[in-house]
N, C-alpha and C positions, 0 to 999 in steps of 0.2 A: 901874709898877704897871698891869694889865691882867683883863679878864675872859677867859678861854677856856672852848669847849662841854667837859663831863667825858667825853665818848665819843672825840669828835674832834680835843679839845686845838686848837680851831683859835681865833681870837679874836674874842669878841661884844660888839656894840653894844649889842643885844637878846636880851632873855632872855624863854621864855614860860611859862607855866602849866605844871607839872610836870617842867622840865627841871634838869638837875642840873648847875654851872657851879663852875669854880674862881675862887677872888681870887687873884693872884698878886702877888707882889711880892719885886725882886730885891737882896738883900742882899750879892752877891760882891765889891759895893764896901767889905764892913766886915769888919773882922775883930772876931772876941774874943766875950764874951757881951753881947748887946744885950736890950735890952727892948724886945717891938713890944707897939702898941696900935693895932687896928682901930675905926674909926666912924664910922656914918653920921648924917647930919643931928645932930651935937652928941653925941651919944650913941656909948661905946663899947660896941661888942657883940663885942669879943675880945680880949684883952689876954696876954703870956705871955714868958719869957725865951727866945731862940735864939740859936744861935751864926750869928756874920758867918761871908761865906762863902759862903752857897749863897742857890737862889730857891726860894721856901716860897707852896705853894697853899693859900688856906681853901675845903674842900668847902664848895656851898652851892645849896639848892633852890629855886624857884620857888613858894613856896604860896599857897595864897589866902587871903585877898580882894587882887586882883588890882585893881591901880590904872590902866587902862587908859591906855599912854601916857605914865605920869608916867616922869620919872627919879630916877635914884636915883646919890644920890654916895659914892664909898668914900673915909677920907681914913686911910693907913698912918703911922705916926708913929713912927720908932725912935731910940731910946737908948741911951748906955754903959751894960751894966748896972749898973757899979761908981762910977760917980759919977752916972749920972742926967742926965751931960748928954744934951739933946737932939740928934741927931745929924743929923737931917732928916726932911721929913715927903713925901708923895705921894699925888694922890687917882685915882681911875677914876671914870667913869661910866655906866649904862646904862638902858636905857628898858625901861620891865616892859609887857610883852600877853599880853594871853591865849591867842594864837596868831600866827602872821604872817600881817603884814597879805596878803589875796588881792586879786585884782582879777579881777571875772567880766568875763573879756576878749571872748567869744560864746557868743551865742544862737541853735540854728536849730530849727525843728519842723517835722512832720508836719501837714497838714488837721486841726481840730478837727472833728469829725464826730462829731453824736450819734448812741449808740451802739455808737461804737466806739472807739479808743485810738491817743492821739496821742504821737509822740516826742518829746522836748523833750532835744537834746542841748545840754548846757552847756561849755563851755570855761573853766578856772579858771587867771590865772598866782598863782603865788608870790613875792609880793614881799619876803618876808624872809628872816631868816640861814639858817635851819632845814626843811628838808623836813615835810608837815604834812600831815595827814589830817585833811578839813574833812566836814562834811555838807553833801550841798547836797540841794536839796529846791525842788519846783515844783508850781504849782498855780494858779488861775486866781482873781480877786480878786471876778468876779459870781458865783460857785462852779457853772460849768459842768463843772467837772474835779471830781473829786478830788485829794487829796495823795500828793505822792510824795518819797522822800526815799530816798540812797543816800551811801555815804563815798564819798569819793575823794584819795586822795594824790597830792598833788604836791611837786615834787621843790622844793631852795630855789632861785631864780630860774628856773624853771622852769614848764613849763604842761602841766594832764594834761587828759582829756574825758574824759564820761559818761551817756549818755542813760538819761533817765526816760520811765515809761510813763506817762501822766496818761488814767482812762477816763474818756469825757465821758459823764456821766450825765444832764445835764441840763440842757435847754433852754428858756431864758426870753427870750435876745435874739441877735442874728446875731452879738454882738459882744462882749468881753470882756477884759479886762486878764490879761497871763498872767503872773506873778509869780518870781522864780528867787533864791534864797536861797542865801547859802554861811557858812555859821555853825562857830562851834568851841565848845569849853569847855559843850557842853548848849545850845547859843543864846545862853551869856550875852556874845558877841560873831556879830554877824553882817554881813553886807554884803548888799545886794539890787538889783534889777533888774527897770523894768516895760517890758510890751511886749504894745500893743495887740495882738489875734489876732481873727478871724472862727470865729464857732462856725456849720456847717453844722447848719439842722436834722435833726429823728429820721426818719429812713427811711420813706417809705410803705410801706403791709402791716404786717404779711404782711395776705392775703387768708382770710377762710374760704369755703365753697363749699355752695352748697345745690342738687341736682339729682335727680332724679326717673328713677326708671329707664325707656330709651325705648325706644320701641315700636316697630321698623322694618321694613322688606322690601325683600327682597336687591334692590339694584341701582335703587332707587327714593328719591328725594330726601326726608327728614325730618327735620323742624323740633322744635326742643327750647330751652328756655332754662335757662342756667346763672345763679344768683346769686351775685354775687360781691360781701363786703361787706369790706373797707377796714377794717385792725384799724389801721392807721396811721395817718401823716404822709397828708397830700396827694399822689394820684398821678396823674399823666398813663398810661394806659394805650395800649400799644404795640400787643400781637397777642396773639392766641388763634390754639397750633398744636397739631393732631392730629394726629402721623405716621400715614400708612398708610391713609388714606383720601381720598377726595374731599370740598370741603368747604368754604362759604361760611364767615363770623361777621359780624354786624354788631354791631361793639366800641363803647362808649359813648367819646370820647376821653378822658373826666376819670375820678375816682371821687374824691371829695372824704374827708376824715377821716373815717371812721365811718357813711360810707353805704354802702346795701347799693345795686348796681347791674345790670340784669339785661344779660346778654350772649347774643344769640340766636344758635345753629348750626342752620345746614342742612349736611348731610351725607348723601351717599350711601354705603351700604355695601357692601363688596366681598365680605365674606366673609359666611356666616351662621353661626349658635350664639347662644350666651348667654355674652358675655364681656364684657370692661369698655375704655370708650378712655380713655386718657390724654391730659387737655387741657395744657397750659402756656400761663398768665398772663404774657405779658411786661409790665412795667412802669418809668418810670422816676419820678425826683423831678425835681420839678419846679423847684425851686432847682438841686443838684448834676447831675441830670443821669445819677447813678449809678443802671445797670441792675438790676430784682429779676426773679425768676420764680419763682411758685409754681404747684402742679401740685391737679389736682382729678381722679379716677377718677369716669367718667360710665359706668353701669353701662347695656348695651343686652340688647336680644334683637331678634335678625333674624332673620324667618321668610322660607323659600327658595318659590319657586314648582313647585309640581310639578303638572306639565301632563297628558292624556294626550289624545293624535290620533289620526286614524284616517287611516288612505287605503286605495287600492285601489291593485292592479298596476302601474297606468298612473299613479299618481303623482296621481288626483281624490281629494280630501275626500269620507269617506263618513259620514253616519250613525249613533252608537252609542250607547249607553248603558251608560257606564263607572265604577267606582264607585271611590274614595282612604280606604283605611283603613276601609272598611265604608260611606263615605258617599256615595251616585250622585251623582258630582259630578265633572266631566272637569278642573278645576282646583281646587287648596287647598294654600294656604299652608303649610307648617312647617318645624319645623325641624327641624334634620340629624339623620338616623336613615335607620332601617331603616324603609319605609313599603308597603303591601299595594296592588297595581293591579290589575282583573280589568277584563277586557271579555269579552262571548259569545261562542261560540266562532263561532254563526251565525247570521246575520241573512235573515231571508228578506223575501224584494223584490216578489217575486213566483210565478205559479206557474214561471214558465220561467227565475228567473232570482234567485241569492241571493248573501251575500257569504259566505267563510269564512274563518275566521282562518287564518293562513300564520305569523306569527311576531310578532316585536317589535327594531324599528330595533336594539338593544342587543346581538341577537343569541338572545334568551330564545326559546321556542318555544313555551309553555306561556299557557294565557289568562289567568290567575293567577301575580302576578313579585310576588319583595319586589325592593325597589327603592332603593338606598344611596343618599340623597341631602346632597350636599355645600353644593350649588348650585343655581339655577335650574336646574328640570330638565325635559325634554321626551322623556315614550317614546312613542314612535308606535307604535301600531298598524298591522300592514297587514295588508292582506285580499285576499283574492283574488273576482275577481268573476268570477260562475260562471254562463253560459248553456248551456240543455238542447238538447241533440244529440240529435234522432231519429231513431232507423234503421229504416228500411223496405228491406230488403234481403231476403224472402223471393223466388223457393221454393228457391233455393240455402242460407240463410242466415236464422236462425235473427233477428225483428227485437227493438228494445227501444230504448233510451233513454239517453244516458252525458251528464256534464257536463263540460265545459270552461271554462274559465280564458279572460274576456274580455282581448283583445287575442295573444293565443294562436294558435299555429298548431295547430289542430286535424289530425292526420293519423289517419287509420286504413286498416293494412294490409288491404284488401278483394281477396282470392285471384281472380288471374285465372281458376280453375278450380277447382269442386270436384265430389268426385267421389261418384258414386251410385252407385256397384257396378263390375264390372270389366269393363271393356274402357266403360265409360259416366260421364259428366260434365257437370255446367253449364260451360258457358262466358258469362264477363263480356260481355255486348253494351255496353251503356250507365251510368254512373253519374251524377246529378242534385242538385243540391243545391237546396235550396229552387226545384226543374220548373227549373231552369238546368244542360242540361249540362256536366260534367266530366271531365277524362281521367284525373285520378285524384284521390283522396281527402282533399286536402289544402285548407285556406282558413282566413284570418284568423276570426279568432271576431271577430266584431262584435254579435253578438246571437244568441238561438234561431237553430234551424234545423233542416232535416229531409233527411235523406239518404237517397235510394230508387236502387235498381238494377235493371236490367232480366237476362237471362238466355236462353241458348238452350242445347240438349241438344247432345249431340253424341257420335259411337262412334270407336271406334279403328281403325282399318288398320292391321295389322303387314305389311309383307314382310318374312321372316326368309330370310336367304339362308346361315345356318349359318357355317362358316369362309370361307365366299365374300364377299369386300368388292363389293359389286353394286353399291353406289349410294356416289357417292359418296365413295368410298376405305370407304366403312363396309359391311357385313354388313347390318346392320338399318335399315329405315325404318319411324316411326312415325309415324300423321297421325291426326291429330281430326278427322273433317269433320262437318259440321252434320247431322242427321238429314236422309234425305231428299235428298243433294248426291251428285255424284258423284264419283268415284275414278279414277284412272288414273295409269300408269307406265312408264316404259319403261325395259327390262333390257339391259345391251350384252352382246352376241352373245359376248364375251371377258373375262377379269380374270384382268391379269397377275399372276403369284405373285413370280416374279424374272426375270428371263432366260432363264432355263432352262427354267419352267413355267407351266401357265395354267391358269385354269378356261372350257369350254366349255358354253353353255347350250342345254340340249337342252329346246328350246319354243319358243313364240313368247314376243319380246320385249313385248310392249304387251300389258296386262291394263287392263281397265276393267270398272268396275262402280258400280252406287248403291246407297249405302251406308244401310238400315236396321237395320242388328246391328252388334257387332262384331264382325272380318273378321280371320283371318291369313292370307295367301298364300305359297305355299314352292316358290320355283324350284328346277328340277333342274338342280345345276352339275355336270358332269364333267372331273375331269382330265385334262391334256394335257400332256405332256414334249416338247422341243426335241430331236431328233432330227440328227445331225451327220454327213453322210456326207462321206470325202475318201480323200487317197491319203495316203501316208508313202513316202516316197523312200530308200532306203540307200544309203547309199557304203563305201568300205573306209576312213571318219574317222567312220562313225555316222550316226544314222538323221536326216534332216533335218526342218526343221519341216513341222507337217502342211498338208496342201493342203485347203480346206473345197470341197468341189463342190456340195453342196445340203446347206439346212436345212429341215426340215418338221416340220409334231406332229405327234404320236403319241396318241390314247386312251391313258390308263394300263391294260395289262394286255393290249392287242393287240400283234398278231404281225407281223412285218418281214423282209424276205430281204435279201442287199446283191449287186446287180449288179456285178460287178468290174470287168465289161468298159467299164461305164460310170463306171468312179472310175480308167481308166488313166492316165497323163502324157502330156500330147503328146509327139510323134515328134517326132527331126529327122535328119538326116543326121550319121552314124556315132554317134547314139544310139542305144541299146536297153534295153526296161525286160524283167525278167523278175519274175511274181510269186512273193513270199515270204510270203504267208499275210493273215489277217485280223488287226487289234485291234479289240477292241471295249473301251471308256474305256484303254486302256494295254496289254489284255491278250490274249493269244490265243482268238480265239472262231472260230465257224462262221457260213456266212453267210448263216441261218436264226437270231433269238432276238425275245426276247418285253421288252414296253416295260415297264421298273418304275420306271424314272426318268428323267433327262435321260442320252441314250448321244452317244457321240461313235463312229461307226466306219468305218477307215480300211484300204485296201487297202494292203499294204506291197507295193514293188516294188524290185527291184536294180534300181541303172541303170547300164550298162556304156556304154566308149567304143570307138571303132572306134582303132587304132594300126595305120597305113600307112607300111610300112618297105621303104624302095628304096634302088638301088647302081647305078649305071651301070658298072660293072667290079664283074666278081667276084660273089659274093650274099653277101646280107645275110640276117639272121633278127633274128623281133620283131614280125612282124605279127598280128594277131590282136585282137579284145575283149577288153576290161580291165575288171574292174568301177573303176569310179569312184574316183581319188584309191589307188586302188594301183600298185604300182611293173612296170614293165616293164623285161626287159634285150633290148637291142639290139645286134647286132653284127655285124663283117663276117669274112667266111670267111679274107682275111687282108689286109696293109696295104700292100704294094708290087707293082707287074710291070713287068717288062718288064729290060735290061741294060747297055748304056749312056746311053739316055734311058730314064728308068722312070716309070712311073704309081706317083704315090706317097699313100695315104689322108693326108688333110687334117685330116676332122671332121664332120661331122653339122651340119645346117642345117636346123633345123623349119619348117613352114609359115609362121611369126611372123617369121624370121628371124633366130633365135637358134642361137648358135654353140657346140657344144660340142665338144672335143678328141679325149674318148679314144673308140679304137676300139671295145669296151665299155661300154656305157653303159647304168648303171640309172636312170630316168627316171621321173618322178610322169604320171602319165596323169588329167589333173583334165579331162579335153576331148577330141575327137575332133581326131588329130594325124598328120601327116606329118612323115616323116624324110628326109633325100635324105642320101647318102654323098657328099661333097666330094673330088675328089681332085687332084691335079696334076702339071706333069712335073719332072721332077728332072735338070739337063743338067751334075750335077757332076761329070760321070768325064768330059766333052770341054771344060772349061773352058781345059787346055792351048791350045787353037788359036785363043785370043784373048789370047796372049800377045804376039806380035809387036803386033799394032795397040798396045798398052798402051804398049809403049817407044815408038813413033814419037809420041806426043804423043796419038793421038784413042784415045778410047775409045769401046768400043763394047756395047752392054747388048743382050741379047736377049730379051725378054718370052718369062717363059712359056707354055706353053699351058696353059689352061684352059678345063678342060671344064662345061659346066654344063647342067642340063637347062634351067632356068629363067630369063629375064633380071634377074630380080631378087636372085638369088644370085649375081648374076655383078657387081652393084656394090660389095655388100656385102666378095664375097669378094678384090677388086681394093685396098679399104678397109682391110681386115681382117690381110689376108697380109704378111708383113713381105719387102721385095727387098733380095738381096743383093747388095752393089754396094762396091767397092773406096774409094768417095769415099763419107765423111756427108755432106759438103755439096752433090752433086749430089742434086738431087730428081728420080726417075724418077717415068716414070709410064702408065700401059698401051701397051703399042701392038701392033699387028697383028702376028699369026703371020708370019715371016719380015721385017720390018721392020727395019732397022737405023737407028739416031739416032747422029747423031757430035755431041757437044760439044766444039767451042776448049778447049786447057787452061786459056785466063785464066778460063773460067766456071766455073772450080773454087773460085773467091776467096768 
């Protein structure tokens, strides 16, 4: 006989509140109909007939009132049903709870900190048969917490966890019992658990803040106090920060519960407007140690400085009376806008000397600016300082008065001439600046000053010499001279035009005079042309270049003859010129014409040569004048005489000594030239009877004869003549009329 759970069929010691368990008891040891009777403590509480056989469960519940702990015994008692004997009896037993027993195995938590919520995780095992869902619930015994309470199931021997939130509302000691509970069946069984814990006190703060809108100027250190009063715990105070500015505090260290504490800022401001800073309270506790920060908006207004200055050119502090927004006041505070600046436009200083507006640092030009101000602001004025300039510049020039700009180069163009009519002018003598001579117009402005010039008359002198460059490579010369001074010039006697032409001045070169008028003087120039006389030479190749024999000018439009006799060639021996007319520029003229520009003219002449033609035998023809470089024929009557020795024509032998062949000969005649007829003897019809000598071994050579007018034609022609001789390798060589030479045969090698 046994208890088993009715889900699990498994078998129970312990039974608890609301669970549903069978009584078992095993009857397969009997057979037939038996009678069972169940009961507890003396009392039956089941009774009934079954058949042996099998094992037979009584369903049975758990109710209450629950006897925590007790036991409780079952005792089966079975019988024959048919006789009633007793067959055997068997008891179980099991212990009644209300749940199984737990055991809170750990505790751990979070800081107790008031005002805020602490963790309190519980760890529960399961010490009995059945998995069980218990409450557990925590809370604090001096009642710093509140209550907290949660299910949790754990498994049967087994352990689950669960953290409670416990808020700590309230603080009466650092210290406190912190209480953990695991209960079942409504509380009416529990288990519990104490454990000392430290309750942090409540928070310092928060803070409130009391401050007054402040009053600043850009970029200028100002003092303000903030109140700050302590809604809290006790606080050590850490820092007061404003981002974005510059900026003392001197911080109280403490602020006790519920006092108000004043906290002074200096701060300088960067920007200007009307806006608000952001301070932040740092703070801690002074037990924990745990950081607060609360923030307070300090509401300002910064006014900007707007300036206005004055200078002059040169950079000095001048003087003014400036007005901001309508008020004469060269400085005033405000803030950022659009704001009105005017200064005068001019300030007078004195009689010779004042300031005048010129512009404004910003760029403005006007003496009247709106003016954007962000920030400290400074527009300068600048002015221009101006000293009076007086001019005393008559009787050329017209006087008065101008101003300039001190430190300024004053210049003014003062005309070194002006003029009073024509041909008449002042001229600049002198210019003075305050009685100190000057070379010209120009000086530092340092102060007034007075400018005076002197002056002298003066006339003009033209010589106009027309197309004639007279002076100078120029035509015209123009002079100023001083009334009263005198003049002079000198003209050259010639001015060349080009090469070819000139102008001649018919007058005297040197003109003087004194000059009070104005004067033009006009030389008389005449033209003159280059005049070219020469010869021109002809030949039978064309006319040669010209020969210049004289050059002279000529007035333009007078008259010229041309001597011919005096433009002839020189002579020489077997030249001859004959004339062939006149050129005048290229062309056939007379030699009488008139000069109308540059002439060139040239006598033409033929020039012929002498050609001297001779023959010592026989005659020749060919002699006679030749014009120049044409051709001559020459020749001899005929070319042989004589019968068994003959005179035989050779060739032609010029003066030069040049050899030419034929008997006929056309020849360039470039020169006065001699010809000689060459001839010689010819001994070739008695050659026979220098036959014998030739077989006996000697040979024997007879020179010819040769006749020559001249020694010099007679080396040449010795040279020249080819010898006819039976051996090449004997070299003959002239010898005497009737001479004979014998050579050895071995000299033939």
């Amino acid at each position: 006989m046994y208890f088993v759970d009715a889900s699990t069929l498994q078998p129970r010691t312990e039974l608890y509140l609301g669970e549903y368990f069978y009584l078992v008891f095993d009857l397969r040891q009997f057979s037939g109909p038996l009678y069972v009777t169940i009961s507890q403590g003396g009392n039956v509480i089941a009774a009934g007939t079954v058949n042996g056989g099998y094992v037979y469960g009584l369903p049975m519940e758990i109710l209450p009132p629950i006897n925590q702990g007790q036991t409780y015994t079952y005792v089966v008692s079975v019988y024959d049903a048919n006789t009633g004997r007793q067959l055997g009896t068997a008891s179980a037993s099991y212990v009644e709870k209300y749940c199984p027993s737990v055991e809170i195995s750990n505790v751990a938590w979070t800081n107790f900190v008031y005002g805020t919520r602490a963790n309190v995780t519980v760890t529960l095992k399961n010490l009995g048969q059945s998995g069980w869902t218990y409450t557990v619930s925590a809370w604090t015994q001096g009642g710093s917490t509140g209550r907290a309470s949660t299910s949790l199931s754990v498994p049967a021997g087994g352990s689950a966890a669960t953290t409670l939130s416990l808020p700590v509302t309230s603080f009466s000691s650092t210290s406190d019992t912190l209480v953990v509970e695991a209960s079942c069946a409504g509380g009416q069984w529990h288990v519990t658990a104490r454990y000392p814990v430290q309750i942090v006190p409540p928070r310092p703060g928060p803070f409130s803040f009391t401050v007054a809108t402040v009053q600043a100027r850009l970029g200028q250190p100002t003092t303000f106090t903030i109140g700050a009063k302590n809604l809290g715990y006790d606080a050590n105070l850490v820092s007061l920060s404003i981002p974005g500015v510059q900026y003392s505090v001197n911080l109280p260290s403490t602020a006790p519960a519920g006092s108000t504490v004043p906290i002074q800022v200096t701060f300088t401001p960067a920007v200007a407007g009307e806006y608000s800073l952001t301070a932040t309270l740092t703070y801690k506790s002074p037990v924990t140690g745990a950081t607060y920060q609360d923030t307070v908006s300090v509401p300002v207004v910064v006014y900007a400085e707007l300036a206005v200055s004055a200078e002059d050119q040169m950079g000095n502090p001048v003087p003014i009376n400036a007005s901001i927004d309508g008020q004469r006041n060269s400085t005033l505070w405000v803030l950022p806008g659009t704001h009105t600046v005017s200064v005068p436009s001019v300030v007078q200083l004195s009689p010779d000397s004042k300031l005048v507006f010129s512009g404004w640092s910003n760029g403005q030009n006007t003496p009247t600016i709106s003016v954007n101000v962000q920030g400290n602001t400074v527009v300068q004025a600048v002015y221009t300082r101006m000293y009076k300039i007086t001019l005393n510049l008559g009787p050329a020039m017209p006087s008065g008065a101008e101003w300039a700009a001190g430190g300024s180069t004053y210049s003014k163009e003062i005309p070194q001439y002006v003029s009073i009519g024509d041909g008449a002018r002042w001229a600049l003598q002198a210019l003075y600046v305050n009685g100190q001579p000057v070379s010209s117009l120009s000086f530092v402005v340092t102060g007034p000053a007075v400018v005076s010039a002197s002056w002298v008359k003066q006339f003009r002198v033209v010589v106009d010499c027309g197309h004639v460059a007279c002076i100078n490579g120029g035509s015209r010369l123009e002079r100023w001279v001083n009334a009263g001074g005198n003049f002079s010039v000198a003209l050259p006697q010639y001015v060349p035009i080009n090469s070819t032409a000139r102008w001649r001045l018919a007058g005297q070169p040197a003109v003087q005079l004194v000059v009070d008028r104005p004067v033009t003087i006009t030389p008389n120039y005449v033209k003159q042309y280059l005049v070219e006389l020469g010869y021109v030479i002809n030949t039978a190749t064309g006319a040669g270049s010209p020969v210049i024999v004289q050059s002279l000018w000529a007035d333009a439009g007078s008259t010229m003859s041309v001597d011919v006799n005096s433009l002839r060639p020189p002579e020489a021996p077997g030249v001859s010129y004959r004339l062939a007319g006149i050129k005048m520029n290229g062309q056939p003229a007379s030699q009488t014409f008139a000069v109308t520009g540059p002439a060139s003219a040239f006598a033409v002449w033929d020039m012929y040569y002498y050609l001297d033609v001779s023959t010592p035998m026989g005659t020749a023809t060919g002699s006679g004048w030749y014009l120049a470089g044409s051709t001559a024929v020459v020749k001899v009557e005929q070319t042989s005489y004589g019968f068994l020795v003959r005179d035989v024509f050779e060739g032609w032998v010029d003066d030069q000594g040049h050899v030419y062949r034929n008997a006929t000969l056309a020849i360039q005649v470039n020169r006065p030239m001699a010809l000689r007829a060459v001839w010689g003897k010819d001994y070739s019809n008695t050659f026979w009877l220098t036959g014998g000598l030739a077989a006996s071994g000697v040979v024997v050579w007879r020179r010819r004869e040769v006749t020559t007018a001249i020694s010099t034609l007679t080396k040449r022609i010795g040279a020249t003549f080819t010898k006819r001789t039976a051996s090449r390798k004997i070299e003959l060589e002239p010898i005497k009329e009737e001479e004979t030479r014998v050579w050895a045969q071995e000299e033939k090698k």
